[in-house]
MIDOSE-1310 file (N, C-alpha, C; in nm, 2 decimals, decimal comma, always signed):
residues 158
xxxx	-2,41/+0,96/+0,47/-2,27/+0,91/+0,46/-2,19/+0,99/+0,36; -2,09/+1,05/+0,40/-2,02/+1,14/+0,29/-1,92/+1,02/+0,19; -1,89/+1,10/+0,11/-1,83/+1,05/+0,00/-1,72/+0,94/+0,05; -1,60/+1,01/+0,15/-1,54/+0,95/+0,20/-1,56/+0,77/+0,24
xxxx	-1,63/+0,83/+0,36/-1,70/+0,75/+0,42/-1,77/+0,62/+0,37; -1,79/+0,66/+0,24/-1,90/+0,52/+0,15/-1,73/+0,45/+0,05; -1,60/+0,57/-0,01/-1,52/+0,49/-0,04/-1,41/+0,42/+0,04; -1,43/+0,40/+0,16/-1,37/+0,34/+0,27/-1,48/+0,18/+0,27
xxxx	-1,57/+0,18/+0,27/-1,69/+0,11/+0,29/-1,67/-0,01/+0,16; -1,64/+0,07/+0,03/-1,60/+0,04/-0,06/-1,48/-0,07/-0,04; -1,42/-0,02/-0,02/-1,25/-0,09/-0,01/-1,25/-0,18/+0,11; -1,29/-0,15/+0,17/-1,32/-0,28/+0,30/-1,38/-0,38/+0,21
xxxx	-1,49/-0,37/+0,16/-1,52/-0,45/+0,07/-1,48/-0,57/-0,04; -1,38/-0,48/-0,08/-1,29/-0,56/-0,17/-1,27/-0,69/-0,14; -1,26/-0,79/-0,19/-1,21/-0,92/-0,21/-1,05/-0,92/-0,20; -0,98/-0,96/-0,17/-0,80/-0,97/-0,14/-0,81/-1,00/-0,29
xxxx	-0,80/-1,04/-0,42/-0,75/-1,01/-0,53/-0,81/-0,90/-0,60; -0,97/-0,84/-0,56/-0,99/-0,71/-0,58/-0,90/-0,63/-0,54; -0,86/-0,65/-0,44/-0,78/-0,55/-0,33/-0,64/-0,48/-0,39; -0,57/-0,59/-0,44/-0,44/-0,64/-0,48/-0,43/-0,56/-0,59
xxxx	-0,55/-0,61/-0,69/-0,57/-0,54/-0,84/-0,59/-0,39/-0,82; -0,67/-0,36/-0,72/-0,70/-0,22/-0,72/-0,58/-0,10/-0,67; -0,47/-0,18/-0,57/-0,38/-0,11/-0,53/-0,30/-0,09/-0,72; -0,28/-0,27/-0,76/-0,17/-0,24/-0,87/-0,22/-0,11/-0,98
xxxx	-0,33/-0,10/-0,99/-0,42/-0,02/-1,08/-0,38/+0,12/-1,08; -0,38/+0,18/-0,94/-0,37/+0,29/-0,84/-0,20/+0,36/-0,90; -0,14/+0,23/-0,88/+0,01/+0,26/-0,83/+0,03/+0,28/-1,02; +0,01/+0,23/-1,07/-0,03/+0,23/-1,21/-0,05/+0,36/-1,30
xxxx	-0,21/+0,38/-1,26/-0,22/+0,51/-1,28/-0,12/+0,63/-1,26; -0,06/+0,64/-1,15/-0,02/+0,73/-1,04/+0,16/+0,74/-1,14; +0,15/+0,62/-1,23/+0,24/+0,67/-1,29/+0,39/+0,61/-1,24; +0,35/+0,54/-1,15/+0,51/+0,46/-1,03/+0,52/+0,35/-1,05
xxxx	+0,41/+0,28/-1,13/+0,49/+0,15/-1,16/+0,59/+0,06/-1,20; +0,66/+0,17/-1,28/+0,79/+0,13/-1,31/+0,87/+0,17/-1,20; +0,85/+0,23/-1,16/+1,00/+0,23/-1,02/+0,93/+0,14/-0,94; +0,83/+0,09/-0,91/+0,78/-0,05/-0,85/+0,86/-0,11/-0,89
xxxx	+0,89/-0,17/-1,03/+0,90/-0,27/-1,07/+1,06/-0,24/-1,04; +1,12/-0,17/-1,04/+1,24/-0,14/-1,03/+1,31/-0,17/-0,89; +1,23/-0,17/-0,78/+1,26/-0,18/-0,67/+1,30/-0,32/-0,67; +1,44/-0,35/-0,59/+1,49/-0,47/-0,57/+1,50/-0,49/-0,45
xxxx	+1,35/-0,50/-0,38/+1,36/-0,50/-0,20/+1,29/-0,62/-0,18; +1,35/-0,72/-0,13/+1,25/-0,86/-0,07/+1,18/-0,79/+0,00; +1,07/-0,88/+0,06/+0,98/-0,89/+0,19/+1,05/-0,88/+0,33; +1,14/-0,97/+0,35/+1,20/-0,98/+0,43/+1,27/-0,88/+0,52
xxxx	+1,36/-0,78/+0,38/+1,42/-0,66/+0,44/+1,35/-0,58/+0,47; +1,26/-0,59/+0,39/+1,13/-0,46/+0,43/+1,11/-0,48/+0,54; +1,02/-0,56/+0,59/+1,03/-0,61/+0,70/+1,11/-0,58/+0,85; +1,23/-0,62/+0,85/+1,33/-0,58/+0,90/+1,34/-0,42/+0,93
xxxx	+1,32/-0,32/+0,77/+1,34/-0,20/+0,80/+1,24/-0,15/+0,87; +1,08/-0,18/+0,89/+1,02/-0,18/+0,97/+1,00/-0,21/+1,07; +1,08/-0,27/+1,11/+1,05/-0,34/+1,30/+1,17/-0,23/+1,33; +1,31/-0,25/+1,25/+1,38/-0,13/+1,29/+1,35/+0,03/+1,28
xxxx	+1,28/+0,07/+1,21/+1,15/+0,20/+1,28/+1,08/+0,23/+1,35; +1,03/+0,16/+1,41/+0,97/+0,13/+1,53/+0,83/+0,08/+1,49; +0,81/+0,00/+1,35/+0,65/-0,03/+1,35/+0,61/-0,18/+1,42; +0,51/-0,19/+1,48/+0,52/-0,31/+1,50/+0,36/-0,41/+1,48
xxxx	+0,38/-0,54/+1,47/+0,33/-0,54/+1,42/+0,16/-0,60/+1,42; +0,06/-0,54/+1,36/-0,08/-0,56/+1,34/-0,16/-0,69/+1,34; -0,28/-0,66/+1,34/-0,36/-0,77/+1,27/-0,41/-0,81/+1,17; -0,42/-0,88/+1,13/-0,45/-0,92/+0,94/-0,29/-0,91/+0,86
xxxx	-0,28/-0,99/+0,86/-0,14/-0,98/+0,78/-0,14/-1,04/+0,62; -0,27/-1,07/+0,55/-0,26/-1,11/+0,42/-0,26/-1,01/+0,30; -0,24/-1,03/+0,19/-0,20/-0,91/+0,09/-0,32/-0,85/+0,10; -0,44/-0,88/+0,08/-0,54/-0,82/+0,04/-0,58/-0,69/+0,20
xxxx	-0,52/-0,76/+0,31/-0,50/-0,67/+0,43/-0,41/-0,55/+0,41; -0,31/-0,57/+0,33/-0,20/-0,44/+0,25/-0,25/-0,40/+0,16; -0,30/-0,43/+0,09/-0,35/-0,33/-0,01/-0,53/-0,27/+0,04; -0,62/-0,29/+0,14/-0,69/-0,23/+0,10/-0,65/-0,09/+0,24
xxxx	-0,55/-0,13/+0,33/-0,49/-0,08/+0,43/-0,45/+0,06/+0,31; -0,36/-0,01/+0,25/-0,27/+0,15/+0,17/-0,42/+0,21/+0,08; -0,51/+0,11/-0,03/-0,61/+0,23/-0,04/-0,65/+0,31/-0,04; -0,68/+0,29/+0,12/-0,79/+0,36/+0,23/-0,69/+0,43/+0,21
xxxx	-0,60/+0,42/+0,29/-0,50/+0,54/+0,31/-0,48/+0,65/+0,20; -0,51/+0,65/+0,04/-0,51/+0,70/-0,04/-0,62/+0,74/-0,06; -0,73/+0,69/-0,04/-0,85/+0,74/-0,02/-0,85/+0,88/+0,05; -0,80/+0,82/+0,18/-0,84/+0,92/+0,30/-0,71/+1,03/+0,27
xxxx	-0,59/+1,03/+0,19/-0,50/+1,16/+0,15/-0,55/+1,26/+0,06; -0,60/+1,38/+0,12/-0,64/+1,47/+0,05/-0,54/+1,53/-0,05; -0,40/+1,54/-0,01/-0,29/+1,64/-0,08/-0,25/+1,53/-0,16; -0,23/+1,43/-0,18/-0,21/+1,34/-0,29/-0,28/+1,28/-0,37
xxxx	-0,38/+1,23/-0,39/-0,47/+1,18/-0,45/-0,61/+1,25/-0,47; -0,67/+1,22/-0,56/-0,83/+1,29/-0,56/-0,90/+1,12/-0,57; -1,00/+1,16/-0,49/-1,07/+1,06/-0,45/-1,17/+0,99/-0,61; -1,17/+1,04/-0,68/-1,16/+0,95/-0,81/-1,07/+0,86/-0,84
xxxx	-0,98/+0,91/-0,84/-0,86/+0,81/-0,86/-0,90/+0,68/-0,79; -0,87/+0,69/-0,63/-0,91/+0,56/-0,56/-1,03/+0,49/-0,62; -1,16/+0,56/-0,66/-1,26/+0,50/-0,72/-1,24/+0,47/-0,78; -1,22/+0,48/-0,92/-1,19/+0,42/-1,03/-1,11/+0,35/-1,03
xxxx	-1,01/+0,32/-0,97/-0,95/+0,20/-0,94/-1,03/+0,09/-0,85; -1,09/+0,13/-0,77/-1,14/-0,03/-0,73/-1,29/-0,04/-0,81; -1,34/+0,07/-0,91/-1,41/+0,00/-1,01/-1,36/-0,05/-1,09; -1,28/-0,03/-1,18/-1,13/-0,11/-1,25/-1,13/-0,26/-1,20
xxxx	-1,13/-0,28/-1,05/-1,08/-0,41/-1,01/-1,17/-0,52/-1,01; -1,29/-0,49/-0,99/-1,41/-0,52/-1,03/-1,44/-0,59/-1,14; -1,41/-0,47/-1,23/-1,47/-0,51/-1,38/-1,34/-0,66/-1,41; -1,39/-0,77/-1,53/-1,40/-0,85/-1,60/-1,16/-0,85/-1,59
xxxx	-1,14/-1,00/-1,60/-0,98/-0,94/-1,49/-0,93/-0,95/-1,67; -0,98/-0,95/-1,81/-0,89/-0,99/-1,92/-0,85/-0,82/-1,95; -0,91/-0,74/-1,81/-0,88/-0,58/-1,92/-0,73/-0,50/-1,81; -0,66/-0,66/-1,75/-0,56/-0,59/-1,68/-0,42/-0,69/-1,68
xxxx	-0,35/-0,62/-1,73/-0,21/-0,76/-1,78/-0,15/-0,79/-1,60; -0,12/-0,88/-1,56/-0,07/-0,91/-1,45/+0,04/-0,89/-1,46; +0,09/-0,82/-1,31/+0,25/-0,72/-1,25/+0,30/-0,87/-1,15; +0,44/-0,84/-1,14/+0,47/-0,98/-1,09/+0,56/-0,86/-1,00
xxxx	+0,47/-0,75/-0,91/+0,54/-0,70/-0,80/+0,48/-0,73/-0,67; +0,55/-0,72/-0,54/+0,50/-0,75/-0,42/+0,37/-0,67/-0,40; +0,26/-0,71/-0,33/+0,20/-0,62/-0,21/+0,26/-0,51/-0,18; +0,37/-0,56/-0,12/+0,47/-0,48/-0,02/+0,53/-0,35/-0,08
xxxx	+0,56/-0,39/-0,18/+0,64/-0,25/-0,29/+0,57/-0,23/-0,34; +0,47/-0,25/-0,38/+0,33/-0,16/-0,42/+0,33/-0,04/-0,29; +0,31/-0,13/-0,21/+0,23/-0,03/-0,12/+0,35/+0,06/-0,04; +0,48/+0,02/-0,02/+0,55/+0,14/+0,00/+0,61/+0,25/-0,13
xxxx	+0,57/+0,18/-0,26/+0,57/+0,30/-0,35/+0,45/+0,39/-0,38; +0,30/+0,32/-0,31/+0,21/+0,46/-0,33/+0,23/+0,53/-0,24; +0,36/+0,50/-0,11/+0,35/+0,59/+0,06/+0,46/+0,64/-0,02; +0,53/+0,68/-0,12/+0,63/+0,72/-0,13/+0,69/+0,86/-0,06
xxxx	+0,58/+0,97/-0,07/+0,59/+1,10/-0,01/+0,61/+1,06/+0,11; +0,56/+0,96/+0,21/+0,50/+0,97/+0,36/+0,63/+0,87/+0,37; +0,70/+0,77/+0,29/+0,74/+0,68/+0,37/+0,91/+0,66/+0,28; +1,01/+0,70/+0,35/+1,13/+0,69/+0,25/+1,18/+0,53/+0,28
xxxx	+1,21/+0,44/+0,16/+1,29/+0,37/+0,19/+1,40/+0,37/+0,10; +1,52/+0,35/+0,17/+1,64/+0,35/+0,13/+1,74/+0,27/+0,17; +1,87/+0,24/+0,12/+2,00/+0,14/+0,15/+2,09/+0,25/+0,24; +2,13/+0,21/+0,36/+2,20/+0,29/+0,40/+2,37/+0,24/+0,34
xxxx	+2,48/+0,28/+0,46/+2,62/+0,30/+0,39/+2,67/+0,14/+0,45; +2,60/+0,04/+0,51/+2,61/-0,09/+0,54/+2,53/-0,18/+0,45; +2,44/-0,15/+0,34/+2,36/-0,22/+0,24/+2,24/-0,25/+0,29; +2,22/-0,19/+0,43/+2,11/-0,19/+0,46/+2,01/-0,13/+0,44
xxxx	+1,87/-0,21/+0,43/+1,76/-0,09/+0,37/+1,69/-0,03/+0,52; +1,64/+0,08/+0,53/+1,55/+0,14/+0,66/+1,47/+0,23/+0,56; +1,37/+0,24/+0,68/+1,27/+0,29/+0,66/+1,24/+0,43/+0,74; +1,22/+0,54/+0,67/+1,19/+0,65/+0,74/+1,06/+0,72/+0,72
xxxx	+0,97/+0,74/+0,81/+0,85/+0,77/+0,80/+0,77/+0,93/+0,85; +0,77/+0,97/+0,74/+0,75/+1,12/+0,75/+0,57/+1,12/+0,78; +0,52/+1,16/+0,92/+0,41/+1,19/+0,95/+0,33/+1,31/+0,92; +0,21/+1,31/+0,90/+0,10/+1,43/+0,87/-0,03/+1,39/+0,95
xxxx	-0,02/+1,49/+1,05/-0,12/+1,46/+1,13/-0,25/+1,40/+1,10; -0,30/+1,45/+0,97/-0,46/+1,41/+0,91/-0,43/+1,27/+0,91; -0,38/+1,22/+0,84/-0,33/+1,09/+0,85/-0,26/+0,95/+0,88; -0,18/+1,03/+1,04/-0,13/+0,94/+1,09/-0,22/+0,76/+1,12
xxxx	-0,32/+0,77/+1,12/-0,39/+0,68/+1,17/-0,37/+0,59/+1,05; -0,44/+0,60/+0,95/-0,46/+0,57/+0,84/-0,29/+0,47/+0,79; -0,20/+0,57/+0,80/-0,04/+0,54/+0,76/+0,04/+0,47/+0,84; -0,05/+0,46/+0,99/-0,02/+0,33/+1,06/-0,10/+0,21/+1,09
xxxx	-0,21/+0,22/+1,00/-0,28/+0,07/+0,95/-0,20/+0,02/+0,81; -0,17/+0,11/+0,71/-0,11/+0,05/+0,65/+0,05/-0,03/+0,67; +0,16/+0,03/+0,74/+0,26/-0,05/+0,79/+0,26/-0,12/+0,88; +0,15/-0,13/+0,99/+0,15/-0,27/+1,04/+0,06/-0,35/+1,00
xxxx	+0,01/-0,37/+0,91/-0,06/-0,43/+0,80/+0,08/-0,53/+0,69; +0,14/-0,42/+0,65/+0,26/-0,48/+0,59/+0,36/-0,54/+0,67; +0,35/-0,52/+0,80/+0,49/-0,55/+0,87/+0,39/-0,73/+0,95; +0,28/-0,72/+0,95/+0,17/-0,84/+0,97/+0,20/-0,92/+0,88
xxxx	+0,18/-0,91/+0,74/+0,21/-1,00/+0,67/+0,36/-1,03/+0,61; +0,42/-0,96/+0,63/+0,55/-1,01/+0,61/+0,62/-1,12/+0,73; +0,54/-1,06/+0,87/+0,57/-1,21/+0,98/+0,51/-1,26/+0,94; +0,38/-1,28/+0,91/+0,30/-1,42/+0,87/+0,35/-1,53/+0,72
xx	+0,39/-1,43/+0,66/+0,46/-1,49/+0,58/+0,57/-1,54/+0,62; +0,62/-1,52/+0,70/+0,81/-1,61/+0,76/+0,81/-1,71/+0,80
């Protein structure tokens, strides 16, 4: 089993508040969590800007379905991430929860600010937010379990 292959196995694994912790950990590291936290996007618009992109929507729609969805997907990006990173974050998530202060950000904006390269979101000139999604062949697969994953749980949540 290659490396890959066993941190995918990994993250499937996760527990939905492993999952959660490991994305916030990730996004953390990565240095974006302040413009996470900065982002003033409900669920709902998200949402919205995604059915108006054309995502539609998946199965599993609970947080821990969005975060191990975007993981993998970090896992599996070679040009952005080194596959330590993902590791050590879902060993991080694991370990004992007093060595991680709790983020009071969505799933959702977590996980469209680790897609940030792959996935623009913005307010257009009506205040509306959309979603534009820049594709990479290696990974299309991967970057469309993660947004209909988010676009799942944002209906299940309505």
């Amino acid at each position: 089993m290659s490396q890959r292959d066993e941190r995918v196995r990994e993250i499937r694994a996760l527990s939905d508040e492993e999952a959660v912790r490991a994305l916030t950990v990730l996004v953390e590291d990565r240095g974006l969590l302040s413009s996470a936290v900065d982002i003033a996007l409900p669920d709902a618009e998200l949402a919205d800007a995604l059915s108006a992109a054309g995502v539609g929507p998946g199965g599993g729609g609970g947080e821990g379905d969005v975060a191990r969805a975007a993981l993998e997907y970090a896992a599996l990006d070679g040009a952005g991430y080194r596959d330590g990173d993902v590791g050590e974050a879902v060993e991080y998530a694991r370990s004992p929860l007093d060595r991680l202060d709790p983020v009071s950000v969505s799933v959702g904006v977590l996980a469209v600010t680790l897609l940030q390269t792959d996935v623009l979101v913005k307010r257009d000139a009506r205040g509306r937010w959309t979603v534009t999604v820049h594709k990479r062949a290696l990974k299309d697969t991967a970057l469309a379990r993660v947004l209909t994953a988010l676009l799942a749980h944002f209906t299940d949540s309505r």
